[in-house]
N, CA, C and O atoms as a GROMACS GRO file, in nm:
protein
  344
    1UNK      N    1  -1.878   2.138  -1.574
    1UNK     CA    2  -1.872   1.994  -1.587
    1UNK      C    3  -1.918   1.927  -1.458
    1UNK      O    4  -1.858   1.967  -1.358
    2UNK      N    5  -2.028   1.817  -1.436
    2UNK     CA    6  -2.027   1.791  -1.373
    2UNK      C    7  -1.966   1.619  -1.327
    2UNK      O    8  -1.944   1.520  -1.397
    3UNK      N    9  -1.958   1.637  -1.222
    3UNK     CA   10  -1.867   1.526  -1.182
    3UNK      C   11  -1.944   1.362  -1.186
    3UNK      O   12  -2.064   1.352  -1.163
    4UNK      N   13  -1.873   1.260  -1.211
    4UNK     CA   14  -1.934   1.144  -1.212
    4UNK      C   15  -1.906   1.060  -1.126
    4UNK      O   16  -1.786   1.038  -1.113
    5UNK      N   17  -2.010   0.976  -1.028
    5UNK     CA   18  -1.939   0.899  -0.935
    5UNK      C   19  -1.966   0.736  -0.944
    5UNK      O   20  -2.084   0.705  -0.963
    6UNK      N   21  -1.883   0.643  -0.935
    6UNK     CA   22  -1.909   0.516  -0.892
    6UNK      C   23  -1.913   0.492  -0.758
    6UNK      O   24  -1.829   0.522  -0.672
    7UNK      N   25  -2.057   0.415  -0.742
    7UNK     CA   26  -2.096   0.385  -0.618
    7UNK      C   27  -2.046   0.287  -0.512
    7UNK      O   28  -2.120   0.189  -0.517
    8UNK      N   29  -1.927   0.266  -0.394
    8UNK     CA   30  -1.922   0.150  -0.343
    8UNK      C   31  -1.955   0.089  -0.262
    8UNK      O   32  -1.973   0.167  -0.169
    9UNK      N   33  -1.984  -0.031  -0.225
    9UNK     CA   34  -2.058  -0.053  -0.124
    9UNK      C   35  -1.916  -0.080   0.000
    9UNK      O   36  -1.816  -0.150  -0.013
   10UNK      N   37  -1.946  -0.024   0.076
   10UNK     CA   38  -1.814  -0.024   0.179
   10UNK      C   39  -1.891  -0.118   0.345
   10UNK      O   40  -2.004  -0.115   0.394
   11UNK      N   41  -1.748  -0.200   0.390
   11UNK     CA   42  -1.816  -0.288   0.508
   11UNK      C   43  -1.695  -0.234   0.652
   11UNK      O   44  -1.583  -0.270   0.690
   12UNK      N   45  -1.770  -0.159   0.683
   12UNK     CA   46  -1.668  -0.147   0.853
   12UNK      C   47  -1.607  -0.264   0.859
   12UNK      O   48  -1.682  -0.362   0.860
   13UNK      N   49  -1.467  -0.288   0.864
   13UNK     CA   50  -1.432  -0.438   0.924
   13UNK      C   51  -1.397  -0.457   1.091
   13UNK      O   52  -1.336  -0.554   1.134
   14UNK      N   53  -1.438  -0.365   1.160
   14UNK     CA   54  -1.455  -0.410   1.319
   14UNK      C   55  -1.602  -0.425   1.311
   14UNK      O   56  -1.625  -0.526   1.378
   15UNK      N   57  -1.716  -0.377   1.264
   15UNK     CA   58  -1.856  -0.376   1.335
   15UNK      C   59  -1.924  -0.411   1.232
   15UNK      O   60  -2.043  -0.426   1.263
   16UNK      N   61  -1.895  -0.435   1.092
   16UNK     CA   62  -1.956  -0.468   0.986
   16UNK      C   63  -2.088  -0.370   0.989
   16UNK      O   64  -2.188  -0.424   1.037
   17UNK      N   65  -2.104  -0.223   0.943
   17UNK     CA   66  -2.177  -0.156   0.921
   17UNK      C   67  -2.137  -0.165   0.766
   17UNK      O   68  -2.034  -0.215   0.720
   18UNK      N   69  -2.248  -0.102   0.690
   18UNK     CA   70  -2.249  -0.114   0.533
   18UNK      C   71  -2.322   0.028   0.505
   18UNK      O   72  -2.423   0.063   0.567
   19UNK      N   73  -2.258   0.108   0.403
   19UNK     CA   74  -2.319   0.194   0.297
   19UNK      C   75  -2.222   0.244   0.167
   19UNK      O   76  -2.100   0.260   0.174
   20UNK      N   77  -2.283   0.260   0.078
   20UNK     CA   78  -2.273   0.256  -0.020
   20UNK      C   79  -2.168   0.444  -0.014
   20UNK      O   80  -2.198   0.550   0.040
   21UNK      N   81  -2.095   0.417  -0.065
   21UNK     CA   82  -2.001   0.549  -0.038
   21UNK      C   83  -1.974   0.612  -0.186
   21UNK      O   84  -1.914   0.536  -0.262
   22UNK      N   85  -2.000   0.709  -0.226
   22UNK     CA   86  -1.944   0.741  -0.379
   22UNK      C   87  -1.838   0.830  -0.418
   22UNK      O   88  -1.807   0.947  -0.393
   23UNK      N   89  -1.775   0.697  -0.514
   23UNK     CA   90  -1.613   0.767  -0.506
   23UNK      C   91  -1.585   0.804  -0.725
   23UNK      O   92  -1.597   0.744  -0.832
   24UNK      N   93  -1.544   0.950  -0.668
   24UNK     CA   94  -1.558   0.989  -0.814
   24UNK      C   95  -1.489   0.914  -0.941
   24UNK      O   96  -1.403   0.836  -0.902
   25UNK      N   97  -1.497   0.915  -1.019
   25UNK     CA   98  -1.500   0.819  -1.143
   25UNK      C   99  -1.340   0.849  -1.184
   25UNK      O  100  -1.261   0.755  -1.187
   26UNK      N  101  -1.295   0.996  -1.216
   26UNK     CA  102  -1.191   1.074  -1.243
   26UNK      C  103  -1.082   1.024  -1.166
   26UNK      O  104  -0.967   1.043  -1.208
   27UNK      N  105  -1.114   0.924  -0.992
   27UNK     CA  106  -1.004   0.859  -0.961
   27UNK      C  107  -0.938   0.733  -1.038
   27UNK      O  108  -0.823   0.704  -1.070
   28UNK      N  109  -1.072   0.667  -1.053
   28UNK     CA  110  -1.048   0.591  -1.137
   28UNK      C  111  -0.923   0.581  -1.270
   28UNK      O  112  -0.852   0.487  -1.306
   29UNK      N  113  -0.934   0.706  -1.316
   29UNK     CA  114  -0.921   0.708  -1.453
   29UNK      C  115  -0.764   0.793  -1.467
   29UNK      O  116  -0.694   0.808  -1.567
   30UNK      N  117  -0.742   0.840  -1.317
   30UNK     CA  118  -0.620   0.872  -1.310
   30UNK      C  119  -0.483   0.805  -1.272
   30UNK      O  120  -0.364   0.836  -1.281
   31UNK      N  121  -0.578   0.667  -1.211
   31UNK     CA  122  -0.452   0.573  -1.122
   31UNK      C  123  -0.531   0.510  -1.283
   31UNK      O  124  -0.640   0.519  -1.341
   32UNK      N  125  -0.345   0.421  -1.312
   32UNK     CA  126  -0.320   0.332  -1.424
   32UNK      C  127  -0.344   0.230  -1.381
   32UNK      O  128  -0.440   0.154  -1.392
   33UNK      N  129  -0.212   0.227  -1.307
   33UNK     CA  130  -0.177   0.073  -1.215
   33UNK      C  131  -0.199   0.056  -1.088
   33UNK      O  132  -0.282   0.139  -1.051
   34UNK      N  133  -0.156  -0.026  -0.986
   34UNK     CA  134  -0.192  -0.011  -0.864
   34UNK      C  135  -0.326  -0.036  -0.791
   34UNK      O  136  -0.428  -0.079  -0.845
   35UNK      N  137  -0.308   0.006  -0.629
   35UNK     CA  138  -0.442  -0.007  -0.569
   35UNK      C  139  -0.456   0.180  -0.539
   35UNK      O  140  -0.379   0.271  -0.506
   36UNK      N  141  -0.610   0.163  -0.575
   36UNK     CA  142  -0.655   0.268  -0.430
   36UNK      C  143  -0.704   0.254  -0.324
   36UNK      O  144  -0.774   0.158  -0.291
   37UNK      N  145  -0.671   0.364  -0.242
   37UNK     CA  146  -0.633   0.392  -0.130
   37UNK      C  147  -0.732   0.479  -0.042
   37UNK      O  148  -0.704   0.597  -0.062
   38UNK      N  149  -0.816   0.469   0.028
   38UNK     CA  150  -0.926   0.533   0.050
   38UNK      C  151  -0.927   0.547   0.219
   38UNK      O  152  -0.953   0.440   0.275
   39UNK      N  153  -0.897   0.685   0.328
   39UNK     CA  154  -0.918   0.674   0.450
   39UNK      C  155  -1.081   0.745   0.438
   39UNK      O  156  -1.122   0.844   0.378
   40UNK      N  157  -1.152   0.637   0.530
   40UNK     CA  158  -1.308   0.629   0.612
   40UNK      C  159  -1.302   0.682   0.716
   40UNK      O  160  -1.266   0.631   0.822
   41UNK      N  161  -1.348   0.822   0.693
   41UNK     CA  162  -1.335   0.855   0.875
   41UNK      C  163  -1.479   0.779   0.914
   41UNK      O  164  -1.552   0.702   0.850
   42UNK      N  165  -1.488   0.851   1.079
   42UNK     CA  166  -1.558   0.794   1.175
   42UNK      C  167  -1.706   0.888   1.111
   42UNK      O  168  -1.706   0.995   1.051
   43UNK      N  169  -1.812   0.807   1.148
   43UNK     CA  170  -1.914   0.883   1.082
   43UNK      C  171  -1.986   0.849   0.936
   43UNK      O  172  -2.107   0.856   0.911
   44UNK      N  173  -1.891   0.815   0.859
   44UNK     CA  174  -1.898   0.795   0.698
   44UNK      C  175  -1.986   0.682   0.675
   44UNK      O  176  -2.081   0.705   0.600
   45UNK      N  177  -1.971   0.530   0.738
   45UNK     CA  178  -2.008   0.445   0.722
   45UNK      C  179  -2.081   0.391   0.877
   45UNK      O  180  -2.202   0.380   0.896
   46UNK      N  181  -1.983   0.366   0.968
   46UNK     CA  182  -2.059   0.388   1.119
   46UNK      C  183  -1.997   0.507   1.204
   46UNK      O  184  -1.960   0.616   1.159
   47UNK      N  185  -1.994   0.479   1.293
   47UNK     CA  186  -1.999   0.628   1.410
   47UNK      C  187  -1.859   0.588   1.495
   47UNK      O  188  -1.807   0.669   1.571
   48UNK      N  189  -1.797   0.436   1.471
   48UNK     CA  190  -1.698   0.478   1.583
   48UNK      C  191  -1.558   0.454   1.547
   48UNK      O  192  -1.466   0.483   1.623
   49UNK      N  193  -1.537   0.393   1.413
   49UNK     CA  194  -1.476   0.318   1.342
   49UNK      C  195  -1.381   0.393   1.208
   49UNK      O  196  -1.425   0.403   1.093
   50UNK      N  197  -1.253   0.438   1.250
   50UNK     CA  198  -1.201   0.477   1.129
   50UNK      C  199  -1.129   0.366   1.063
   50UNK      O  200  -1.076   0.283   1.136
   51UNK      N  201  -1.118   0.349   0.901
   51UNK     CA  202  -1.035   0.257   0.841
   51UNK      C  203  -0.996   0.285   0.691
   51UNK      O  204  -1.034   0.388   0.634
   52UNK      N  205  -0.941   0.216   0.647
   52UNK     CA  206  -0.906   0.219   0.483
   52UNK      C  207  -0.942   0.100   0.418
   52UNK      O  208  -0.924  -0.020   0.437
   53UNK      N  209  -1.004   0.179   0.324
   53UNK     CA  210  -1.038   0.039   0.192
   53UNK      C  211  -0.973   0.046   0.085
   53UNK      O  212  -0.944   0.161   0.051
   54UNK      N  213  -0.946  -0.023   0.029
   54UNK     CA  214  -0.879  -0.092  -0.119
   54UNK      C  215  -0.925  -0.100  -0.182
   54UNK      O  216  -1.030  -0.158  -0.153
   55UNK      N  217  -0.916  -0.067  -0.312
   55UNK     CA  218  -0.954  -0.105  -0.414
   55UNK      C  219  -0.895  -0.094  -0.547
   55UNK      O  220  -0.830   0.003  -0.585
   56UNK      N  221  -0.914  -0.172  -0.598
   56UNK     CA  222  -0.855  -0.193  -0.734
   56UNK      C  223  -0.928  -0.089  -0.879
   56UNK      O  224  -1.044  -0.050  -0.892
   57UNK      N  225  -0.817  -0.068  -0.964
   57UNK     CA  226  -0.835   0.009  -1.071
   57UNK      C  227  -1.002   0.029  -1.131
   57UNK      O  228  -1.042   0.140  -1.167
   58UNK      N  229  -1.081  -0.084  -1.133
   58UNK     CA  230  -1.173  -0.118  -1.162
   58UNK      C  231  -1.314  -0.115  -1.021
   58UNK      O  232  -1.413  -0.187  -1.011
   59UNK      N  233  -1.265   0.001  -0.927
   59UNK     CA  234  -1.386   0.002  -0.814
   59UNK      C  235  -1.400  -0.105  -0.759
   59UNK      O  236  -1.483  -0.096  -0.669
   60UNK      N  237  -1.358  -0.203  -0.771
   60UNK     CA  238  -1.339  -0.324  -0.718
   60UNK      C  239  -1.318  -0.346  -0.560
   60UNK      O  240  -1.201  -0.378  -0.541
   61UNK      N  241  -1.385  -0.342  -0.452
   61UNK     CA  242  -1.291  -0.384  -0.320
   61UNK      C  243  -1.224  -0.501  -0.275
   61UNK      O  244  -1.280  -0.606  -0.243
   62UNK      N  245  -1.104  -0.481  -0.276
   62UNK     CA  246  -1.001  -0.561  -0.226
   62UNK      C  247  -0.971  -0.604  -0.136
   62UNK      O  248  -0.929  -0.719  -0.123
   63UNK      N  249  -0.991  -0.491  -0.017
   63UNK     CA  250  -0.921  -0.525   0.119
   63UNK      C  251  -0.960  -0.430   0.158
   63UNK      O  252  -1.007  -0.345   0.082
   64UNK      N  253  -0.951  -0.415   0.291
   64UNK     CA  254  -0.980  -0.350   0.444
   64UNK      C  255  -0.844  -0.341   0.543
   64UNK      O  256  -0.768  -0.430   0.580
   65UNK      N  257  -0.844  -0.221   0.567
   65UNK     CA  258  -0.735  -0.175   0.702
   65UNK      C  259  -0.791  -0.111   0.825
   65UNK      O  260  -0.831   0.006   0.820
   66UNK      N  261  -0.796  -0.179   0.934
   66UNK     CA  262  -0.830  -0.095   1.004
   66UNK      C  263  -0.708   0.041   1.098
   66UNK      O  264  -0.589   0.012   1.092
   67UNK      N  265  -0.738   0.142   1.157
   67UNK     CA  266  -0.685   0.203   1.190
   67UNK      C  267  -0.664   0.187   1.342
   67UNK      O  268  -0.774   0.187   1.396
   68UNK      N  269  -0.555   0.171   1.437
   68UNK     CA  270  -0.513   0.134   1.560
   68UNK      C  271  -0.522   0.324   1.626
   68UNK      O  272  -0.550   0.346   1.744
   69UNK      N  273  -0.504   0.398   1.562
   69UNK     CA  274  -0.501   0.580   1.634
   69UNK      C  275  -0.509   0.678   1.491
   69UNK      O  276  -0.454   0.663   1.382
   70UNK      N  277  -0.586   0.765   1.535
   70UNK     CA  278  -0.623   0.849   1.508
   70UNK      C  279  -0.616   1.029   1.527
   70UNK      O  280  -0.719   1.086   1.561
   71UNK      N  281  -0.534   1.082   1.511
   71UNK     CA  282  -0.492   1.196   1.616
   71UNK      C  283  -0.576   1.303   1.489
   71UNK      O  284  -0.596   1.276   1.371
   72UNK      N  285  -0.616   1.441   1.572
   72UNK     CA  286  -0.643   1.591   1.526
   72UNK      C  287  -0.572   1.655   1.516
   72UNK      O  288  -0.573   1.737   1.425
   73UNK      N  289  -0.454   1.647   1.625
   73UNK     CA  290  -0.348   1.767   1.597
   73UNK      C  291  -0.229   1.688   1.678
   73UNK      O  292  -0.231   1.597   1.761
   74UNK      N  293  -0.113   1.772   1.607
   74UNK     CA  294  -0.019   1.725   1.700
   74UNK      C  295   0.027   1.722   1.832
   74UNK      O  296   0.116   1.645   1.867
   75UNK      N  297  -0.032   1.807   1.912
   75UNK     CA  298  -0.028   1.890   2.025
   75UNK      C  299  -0.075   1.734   2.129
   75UNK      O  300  -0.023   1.728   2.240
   76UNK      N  301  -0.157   1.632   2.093
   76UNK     CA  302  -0.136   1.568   2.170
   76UNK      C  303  -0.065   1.489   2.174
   76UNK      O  304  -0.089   1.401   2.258
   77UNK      N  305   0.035   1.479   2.105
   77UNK     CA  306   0.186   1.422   2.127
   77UNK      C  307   0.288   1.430   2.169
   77UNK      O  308   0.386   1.357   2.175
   78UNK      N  309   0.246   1.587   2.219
   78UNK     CA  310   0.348   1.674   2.315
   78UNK      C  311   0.374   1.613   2.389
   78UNK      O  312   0.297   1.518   2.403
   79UNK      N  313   0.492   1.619   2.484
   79UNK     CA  314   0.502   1.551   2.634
   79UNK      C  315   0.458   1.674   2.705
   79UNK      O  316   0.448   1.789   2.661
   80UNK      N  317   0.431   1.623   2.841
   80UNK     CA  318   0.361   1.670   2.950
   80UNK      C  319   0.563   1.786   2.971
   80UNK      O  320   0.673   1.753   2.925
   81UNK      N  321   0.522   1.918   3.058
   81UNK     CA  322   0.610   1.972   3.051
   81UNK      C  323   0.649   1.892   3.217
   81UNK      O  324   0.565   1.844   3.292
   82UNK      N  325   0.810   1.895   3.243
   82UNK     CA  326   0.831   1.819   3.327
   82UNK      C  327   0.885   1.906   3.459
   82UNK      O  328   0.957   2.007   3.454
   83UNK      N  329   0.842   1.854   3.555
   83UNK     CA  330   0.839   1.957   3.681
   83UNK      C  331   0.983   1.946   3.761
   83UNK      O  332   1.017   1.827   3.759
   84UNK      N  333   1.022   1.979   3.789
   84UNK     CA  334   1.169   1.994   3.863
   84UNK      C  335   1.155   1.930   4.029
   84UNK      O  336   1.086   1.959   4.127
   85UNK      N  337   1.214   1.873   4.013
   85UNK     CA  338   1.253   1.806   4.143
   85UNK      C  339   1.378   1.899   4.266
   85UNK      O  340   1.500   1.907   4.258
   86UNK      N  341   1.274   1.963   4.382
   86UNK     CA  342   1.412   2.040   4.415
   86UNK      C  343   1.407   1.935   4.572
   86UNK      O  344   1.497   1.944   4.656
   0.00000   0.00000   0.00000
């Protein structure tokens, strides 16, 4: 079976870059109610900019989130190990 996609047109909301992103149809058809929920990494649409778009049941875009951090692993959340004071 092959898969079907609706095409969206997606807008960076810090730098307003634009491309058309395709998001499979089958999401569609699995959310009833509600919004979807879509994370943009960096790269996808522009190069520096991660965020989330919205959209409604119907591919529709709704809204824009941008993202304040971004982490790879947890390890940089570690604290620094702490040195002893003699």
């Amino acid at each position: 079976m092959q898969l079907q996609y609706k095409l969206i047109k997606v807008v960076c909301p810090r730098c307003g870059a634009e491309k058309e992103v395709p998001v499979p149809n089958s999401l569609f058809s699995q959310k009833k109610t509600g919004h979807i929920k879509i994370r943009v990494p960096k790269g996808v649409v522009c190069q520096e900019h991660v965020f989330i778009v919205f959209l409604n049941i119907n591919g529709k875009v709704i809204g824009y989130e941008t993202v304040d951090l971004s982490v790879s692993s947890i390890t940089e959340f570690e604290p620094p190990e702490k040195k002893s004071v003699d």
